[in-house]
N, C-alpha and C positions, 0 to 999 in steps of 0.2 A: 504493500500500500504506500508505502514511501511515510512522508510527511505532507500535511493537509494544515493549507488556511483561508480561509473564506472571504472573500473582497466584496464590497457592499456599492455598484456601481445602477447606471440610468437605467431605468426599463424601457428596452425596445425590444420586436420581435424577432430582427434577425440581424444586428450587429451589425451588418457589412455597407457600414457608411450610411448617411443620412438622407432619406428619399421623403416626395410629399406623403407617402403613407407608411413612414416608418421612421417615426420621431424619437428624440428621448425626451422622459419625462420622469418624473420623483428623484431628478439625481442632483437636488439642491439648487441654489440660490443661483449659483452659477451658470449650469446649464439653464434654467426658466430664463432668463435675462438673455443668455444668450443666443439660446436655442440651438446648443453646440456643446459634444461630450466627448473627448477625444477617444474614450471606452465604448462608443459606435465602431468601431472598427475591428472590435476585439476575434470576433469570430470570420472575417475577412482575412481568407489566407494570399500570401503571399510567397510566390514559389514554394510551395507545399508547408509552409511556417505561419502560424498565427503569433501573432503580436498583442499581450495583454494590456489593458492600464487601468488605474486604477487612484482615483485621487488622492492624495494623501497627503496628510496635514506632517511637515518635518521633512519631506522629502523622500529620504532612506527610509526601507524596510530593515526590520530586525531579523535578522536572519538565523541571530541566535538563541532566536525563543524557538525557534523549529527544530535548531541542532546547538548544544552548547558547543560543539565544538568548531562553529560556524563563526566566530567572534571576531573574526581575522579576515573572514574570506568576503567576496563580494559578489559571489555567486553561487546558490545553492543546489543540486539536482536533484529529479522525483521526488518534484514536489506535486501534489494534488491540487490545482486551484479551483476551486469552488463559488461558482461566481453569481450574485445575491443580487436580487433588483426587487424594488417592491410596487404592488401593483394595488388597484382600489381595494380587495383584499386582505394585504398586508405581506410580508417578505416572504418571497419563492425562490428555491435554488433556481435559475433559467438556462445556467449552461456550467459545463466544466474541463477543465484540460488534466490530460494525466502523462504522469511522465515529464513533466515541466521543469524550465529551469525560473529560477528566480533572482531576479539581481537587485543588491543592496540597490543601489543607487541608480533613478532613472537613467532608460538607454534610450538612443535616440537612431530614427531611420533618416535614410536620405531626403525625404519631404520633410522634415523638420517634428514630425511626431514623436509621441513616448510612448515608453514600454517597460515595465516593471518584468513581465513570464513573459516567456517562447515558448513554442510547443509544436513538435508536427502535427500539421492539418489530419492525418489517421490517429490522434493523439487529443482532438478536442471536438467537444459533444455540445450543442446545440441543442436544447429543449424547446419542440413545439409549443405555441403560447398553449392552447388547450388542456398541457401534459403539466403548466407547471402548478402541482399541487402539492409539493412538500415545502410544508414553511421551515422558516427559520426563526428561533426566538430574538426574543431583543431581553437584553441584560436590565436593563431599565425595567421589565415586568418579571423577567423570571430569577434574576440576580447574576452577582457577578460571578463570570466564569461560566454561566450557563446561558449566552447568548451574547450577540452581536452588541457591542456598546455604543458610543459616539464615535470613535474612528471609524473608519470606512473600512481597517486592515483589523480581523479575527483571527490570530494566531491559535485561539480554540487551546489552549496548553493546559488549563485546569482543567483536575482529575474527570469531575462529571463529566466533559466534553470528552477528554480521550475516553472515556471509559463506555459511556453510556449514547453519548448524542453523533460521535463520528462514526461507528458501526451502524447506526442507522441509517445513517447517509450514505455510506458506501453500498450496504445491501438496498437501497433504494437507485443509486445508480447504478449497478449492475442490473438492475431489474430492468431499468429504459433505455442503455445501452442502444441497444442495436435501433432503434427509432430517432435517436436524436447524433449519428453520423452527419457529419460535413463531407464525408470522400471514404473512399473505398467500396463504391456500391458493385455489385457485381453485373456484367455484361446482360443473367440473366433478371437483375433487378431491374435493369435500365431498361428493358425487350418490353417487362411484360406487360399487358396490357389490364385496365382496372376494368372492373366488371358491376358499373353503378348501373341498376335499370332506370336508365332517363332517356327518350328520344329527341329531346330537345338540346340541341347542339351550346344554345348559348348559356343553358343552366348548367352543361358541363362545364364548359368556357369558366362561370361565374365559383364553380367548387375549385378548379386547379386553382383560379387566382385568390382563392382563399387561402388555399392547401399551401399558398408559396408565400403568403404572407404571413401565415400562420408559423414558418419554420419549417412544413414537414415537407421538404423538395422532392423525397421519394414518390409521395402521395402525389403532389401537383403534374410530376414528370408521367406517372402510369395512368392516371388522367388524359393526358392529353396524349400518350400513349391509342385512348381507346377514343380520344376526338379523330384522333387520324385513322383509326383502323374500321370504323363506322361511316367514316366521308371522308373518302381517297379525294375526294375533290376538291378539299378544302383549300382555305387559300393561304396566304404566307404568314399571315401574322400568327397563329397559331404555332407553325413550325418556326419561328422564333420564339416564343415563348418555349417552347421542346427546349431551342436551342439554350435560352438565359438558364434552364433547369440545369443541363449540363453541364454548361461552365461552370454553373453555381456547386456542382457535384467534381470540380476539376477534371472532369473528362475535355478536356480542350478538342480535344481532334473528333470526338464523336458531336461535339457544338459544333464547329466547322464545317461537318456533311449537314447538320440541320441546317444551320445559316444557309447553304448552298443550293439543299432542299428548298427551301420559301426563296431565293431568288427566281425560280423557273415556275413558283403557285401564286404568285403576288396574282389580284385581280387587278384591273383597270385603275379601280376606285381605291385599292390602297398604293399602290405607285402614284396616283394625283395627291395621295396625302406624303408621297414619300416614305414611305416605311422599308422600299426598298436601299433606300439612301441608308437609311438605319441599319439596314442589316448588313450591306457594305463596311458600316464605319465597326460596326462588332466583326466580322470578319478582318478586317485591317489589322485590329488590334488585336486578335489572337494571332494573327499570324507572327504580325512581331514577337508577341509570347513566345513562340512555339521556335523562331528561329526562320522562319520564312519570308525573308526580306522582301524576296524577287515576288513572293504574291501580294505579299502588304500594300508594293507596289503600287501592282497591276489594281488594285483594289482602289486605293488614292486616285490615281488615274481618272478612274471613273470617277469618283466622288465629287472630284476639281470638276470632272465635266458636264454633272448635274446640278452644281451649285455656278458653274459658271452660267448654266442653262435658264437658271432661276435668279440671276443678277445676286443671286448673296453672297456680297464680299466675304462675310464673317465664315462664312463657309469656305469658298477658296482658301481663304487665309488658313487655317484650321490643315487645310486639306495639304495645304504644299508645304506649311510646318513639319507635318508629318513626312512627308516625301525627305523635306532637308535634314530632318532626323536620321533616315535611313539612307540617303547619300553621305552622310557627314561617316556612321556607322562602318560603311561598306568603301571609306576611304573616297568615293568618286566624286574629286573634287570641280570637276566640270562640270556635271551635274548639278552639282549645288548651285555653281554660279548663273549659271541658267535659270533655276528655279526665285533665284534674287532678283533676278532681271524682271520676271515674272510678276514677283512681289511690287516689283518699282513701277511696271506699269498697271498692276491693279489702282494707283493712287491713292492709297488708303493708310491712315496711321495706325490700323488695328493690328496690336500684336508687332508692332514695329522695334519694340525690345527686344524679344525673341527672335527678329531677323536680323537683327542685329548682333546679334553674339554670335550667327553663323558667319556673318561679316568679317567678323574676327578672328573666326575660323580662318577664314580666304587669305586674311593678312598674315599670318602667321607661315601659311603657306609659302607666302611670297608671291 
């Protein structure tokens, strides 16, 4: 089981950055004002690694209430995070990482964010909102050492908690285990098809986007699984949605045949609303993910030439960023220069910072 501590962070439903239908909320003063939790992110993997945070009044975590012989060190291993949000209800475990490391002192990623745990993404559990029904006490009613206090950090080290309250928890998270996975689903989890007796295509439609809002991606994904397998006819926006399941599942190259899929089912009416643009810019971006320059490309290409189609600069601009990204990447610096040229005669000061640093690129060149 390692060592177990409990972090008292915002309630949202599934972590991975802040959307109009997935806010945080009860995670204090701060967030309400600002309506920003840097602990939205928590369950949002990166290269197969999740990144914890966790507010905390002093900075440092004590790492030697977990291990005395941690006194020294400034980073801990298998550790159990256990991650605490509370809801009109009152405190629910919502998710948790095992196997984790823990570090004294905030760490910080290349966008400027923090992170107290890391964990691999097969290493950290997401609870469906519907699932979270184990509370958490608060020390304030049940006393101290048997419940979360005023800090936001429960190192849980009194006897009652190791004794009595952390076995509960652990036999309650092996119990939901296999339902509250971010990755690792299997080839035949992703196939199969759900078997809700509804004929009405858009009440299915309205259950997956519950299912994925709710957390449970499995659910949402074999959903829409059985949208497509009931209307081969469907049109694209659905097989992107397939596709956002996937990615959300880290299966990157099986999002990729989806996105690819709803290029060639778009109806009339969702290419005038542009959705095919959309599912362009999400293939773009997994490709770079994945190492595939040369289509990230050929993906850009287009994009510049529907957004040139549609007079939106902010789009071009957007579009050939990306391009000088992946020219700057792949070394071809004529490329580049071309795509500045490009820039200069769009006329426009948007994003003129960022073409300017590949400027500098050029000059440095010679």
């Amino acid at each position: 089981m390692g060592t177990v501590v409990f972090c008292n962070i915002a309630w949202m439903n599934r972590y991975k950055g802040i959307t109009d239908t997935d806010q945080p909320r009860n995670g204090g003063s701060w967030v309400k004002k600002n309506n920003n939790a840097m602990e939205s992110f928590n369950f949002a993997a990166y290269k197969n690694v999740c990144y914890g945070y966790v507010e905390h009044r002093g900075s440092d975590l004590n790492l030697e209430r977990l291990d005395k012989t941690a006194i020294k060190a400034d980073v801990l291993d298998d550790v159990t995070v256990v991650w605490v949000a509370t809801s009109e209800e009152g405190s629910r475990i919502v998710g948790w990482y095992e196997k984790a490391q823990m570090y004294r002192h905030p760490q910080e990623l290349d966008d400027g964010s923090c992170y107290y745990f890391s964990a691999s993404a097969d290493n950290a559990y997401r609870i469906p909102v519907t699932k979270r029904t184990f509370p958490v006490p608060r020390a304030t009613k049940e006393g101290k050492g048997r419940g979360m206090g005023q800090s936001n950090v429960w190192y849980a080290d009194a006897e009652y908690a190791m004794r009595v309250y952390i076995p509960k928890v652990m036999t309650y998270l092996d119990s939901i285990r296999n339902v509250c996975r971010i990755t690792g689903f299997t080839p035949e989890e992703r196939r199969k098809i759900a078997d809700i007796p509804c004929e009405n295509m858009e009440e299915l439609l309205s259950m997956a986007v519950a299912a994925s809002d709710d957390g449970d991606i499995l659910q949402a994904l074999q959903i829409s699984n059985q949208i497509l397998h009931e209307n081969k006819n469907a049109g694209g926006f659905i097989r992107v949605f397939r596709g956002l399941g996937l990615e959300d599942m880290l299966c990157y190259d099986d999002a990729i045949e989806a996105y690819k899929d709803a290029l060639v089912h778009f109806t009339d009416d969702e290419k005038e609303r542009r959705l095919d643009v959309d599912a362009r810019e999400k293939l773009s971006r997994l490709y770079r993910m994945t190492g595939k320059n040369f289509m990230a490309w050929h993906m850009e290409e287009e994009i510049y030439a529907a957004y040139r189609e549609d007079k939106n600069n902010a789009g071009m601009v957007e579009s050939l960023l990306e391009m000088m990204s992946i020219a700057n990447e792949e070394k071809d610096f004529a490329a580049l220069k071309k795509l500045i040229a490009t820039f200069d005669d769009i006329g426009t000061k948007y994003c003129a910072d960022d073409v300017d640093y590949y400027r500098g690129v050029l000059k440095k060149k010679g």
